[in-house]
C-alpha positions as a Markdown table, in Angstrom:
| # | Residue | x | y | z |
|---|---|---|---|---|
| 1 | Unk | 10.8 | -62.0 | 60.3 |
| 2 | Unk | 11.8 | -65.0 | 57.9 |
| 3 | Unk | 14.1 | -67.2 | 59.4 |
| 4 | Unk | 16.8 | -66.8 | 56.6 |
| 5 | Unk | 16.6 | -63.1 | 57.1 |
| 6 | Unk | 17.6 | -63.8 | 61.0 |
| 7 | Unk | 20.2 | -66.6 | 61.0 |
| 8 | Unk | 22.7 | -64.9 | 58.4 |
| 9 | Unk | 25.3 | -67.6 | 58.4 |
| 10 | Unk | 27.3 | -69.7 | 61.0 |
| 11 | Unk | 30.8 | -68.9 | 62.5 |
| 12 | Unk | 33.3 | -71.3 | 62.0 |
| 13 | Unk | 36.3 | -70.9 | 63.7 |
| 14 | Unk | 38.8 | -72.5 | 66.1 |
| 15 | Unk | 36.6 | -71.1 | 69.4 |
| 16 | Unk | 33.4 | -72.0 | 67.7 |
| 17 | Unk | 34.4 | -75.5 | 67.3 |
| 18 | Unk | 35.9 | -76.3 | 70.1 |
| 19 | Unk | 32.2 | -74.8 | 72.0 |
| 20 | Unk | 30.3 | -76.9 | 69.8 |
| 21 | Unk | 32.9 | -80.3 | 70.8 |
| 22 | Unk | 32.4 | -79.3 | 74.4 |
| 23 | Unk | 29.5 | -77.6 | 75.5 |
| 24 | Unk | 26.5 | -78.1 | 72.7 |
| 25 | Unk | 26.7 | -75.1 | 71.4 |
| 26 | Unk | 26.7 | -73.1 | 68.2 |
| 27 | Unk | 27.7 | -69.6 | 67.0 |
| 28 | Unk | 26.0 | -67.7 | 64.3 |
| 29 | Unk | 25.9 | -64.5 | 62.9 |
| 30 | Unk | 22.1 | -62.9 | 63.1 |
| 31 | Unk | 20.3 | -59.9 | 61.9 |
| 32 | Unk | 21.2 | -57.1 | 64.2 |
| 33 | Unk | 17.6 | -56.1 | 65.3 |
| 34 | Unk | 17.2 | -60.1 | 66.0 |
| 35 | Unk | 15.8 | -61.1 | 69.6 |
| 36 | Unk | 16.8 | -64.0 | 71.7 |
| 37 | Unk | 13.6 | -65.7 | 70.9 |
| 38 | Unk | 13.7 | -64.8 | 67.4 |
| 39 | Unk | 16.9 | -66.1 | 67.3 |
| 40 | Unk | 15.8 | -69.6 | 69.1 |
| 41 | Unk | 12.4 | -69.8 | 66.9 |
| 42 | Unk | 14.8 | -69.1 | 63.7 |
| 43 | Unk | 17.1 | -72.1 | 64.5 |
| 44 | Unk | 14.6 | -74.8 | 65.6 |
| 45 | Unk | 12.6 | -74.1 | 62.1 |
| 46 | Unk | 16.0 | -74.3 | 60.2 |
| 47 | Unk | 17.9 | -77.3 | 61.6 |
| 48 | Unk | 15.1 | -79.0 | 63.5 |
| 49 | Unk | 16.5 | -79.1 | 66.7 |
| 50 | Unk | 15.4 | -77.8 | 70.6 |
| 51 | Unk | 17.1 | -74.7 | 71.6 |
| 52 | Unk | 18.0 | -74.5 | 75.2 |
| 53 | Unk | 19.7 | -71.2 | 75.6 |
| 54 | Unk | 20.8 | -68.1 | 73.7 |
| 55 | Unk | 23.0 | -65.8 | 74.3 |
| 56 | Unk | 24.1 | -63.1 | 72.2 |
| 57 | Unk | 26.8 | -60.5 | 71.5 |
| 58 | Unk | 26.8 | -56.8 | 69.6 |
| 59 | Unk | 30.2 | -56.4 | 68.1 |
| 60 | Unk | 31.7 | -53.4 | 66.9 |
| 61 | Unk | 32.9 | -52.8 | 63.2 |
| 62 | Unk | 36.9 | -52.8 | 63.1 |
| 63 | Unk | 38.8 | -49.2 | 62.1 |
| 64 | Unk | 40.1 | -49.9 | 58.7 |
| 65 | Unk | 42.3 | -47.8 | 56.5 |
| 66 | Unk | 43.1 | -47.8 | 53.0 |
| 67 | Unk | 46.2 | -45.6 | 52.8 |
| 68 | Unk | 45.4 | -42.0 | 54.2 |
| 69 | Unk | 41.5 | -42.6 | 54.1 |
| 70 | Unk | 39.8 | -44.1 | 57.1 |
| 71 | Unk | 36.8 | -46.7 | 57.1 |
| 72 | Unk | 35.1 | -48.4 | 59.3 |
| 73 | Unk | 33.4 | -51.6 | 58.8 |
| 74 | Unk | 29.7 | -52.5 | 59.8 |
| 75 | Unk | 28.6 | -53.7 | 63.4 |
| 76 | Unk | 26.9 | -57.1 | 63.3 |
| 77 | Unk | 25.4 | -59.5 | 66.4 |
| 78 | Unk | 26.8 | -63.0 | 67.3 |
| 79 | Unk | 24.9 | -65.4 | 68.8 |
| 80 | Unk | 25.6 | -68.6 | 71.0 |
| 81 | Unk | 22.9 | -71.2 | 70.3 |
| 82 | Unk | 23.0 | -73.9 | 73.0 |
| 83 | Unk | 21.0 | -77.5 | 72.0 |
| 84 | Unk | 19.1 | -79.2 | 74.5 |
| 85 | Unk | 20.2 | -82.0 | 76.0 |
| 86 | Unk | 20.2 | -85.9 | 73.5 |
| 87 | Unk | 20.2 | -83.0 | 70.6 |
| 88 | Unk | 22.5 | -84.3 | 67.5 |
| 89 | Unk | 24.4 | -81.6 | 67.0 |
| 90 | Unk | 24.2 | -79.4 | 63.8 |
| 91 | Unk | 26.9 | -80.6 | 60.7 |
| 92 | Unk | 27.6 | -77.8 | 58.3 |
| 93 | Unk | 29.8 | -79.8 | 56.3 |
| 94 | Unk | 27.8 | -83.1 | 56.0 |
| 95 | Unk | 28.1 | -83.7 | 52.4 |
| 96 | Unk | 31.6 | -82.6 | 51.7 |
């Protein structure tokens, strides 16, 4: 797999960045049929870095409604990307 295809974008919120501040570590969304290595291979060719750890997460699409019609959206995979130790840590938003 192409490592675009796996890492699908990067999860910013309040308990992402307060893991990335504290422990190293960085969240993503991924492919759902993405491994743990695949995973770890995909983010040292994108960003250049040494991966120490991955962890990872299936979550459930949410019930949604629109008036008397019920949806559900897609299920999708987090994970938690760890850097190795002396890693500089991954900027998103260098050039803003």
């Amino acid at each position: 797999m192409d490592p675009q295809q796996i890492i699908r974008r990067p999860l910013i919120t309040e308990k992402s960045t307060r893991i990335k501040e504290a422990a190293n570590t960085i969240c993503f969304e991924v492919a759902r049929d993405a491994n743990k290595i695949e995973i770890g291979r995909a983010v040292t060719a994108l960003f250049g870095v040494k991966v120490a750890e991955v962890r990872v997460a299936n979550r459930q699409g949410k019930l949604k409604r629109m008036g008397r019609f019920l949806g559900r959206r897609k299920d999708w995979k987090k994970a938690y990307v760890r850097l190795a130790a002396g890693e500089k840590p991954i900027e998103f938003f260098e050039g803003v």
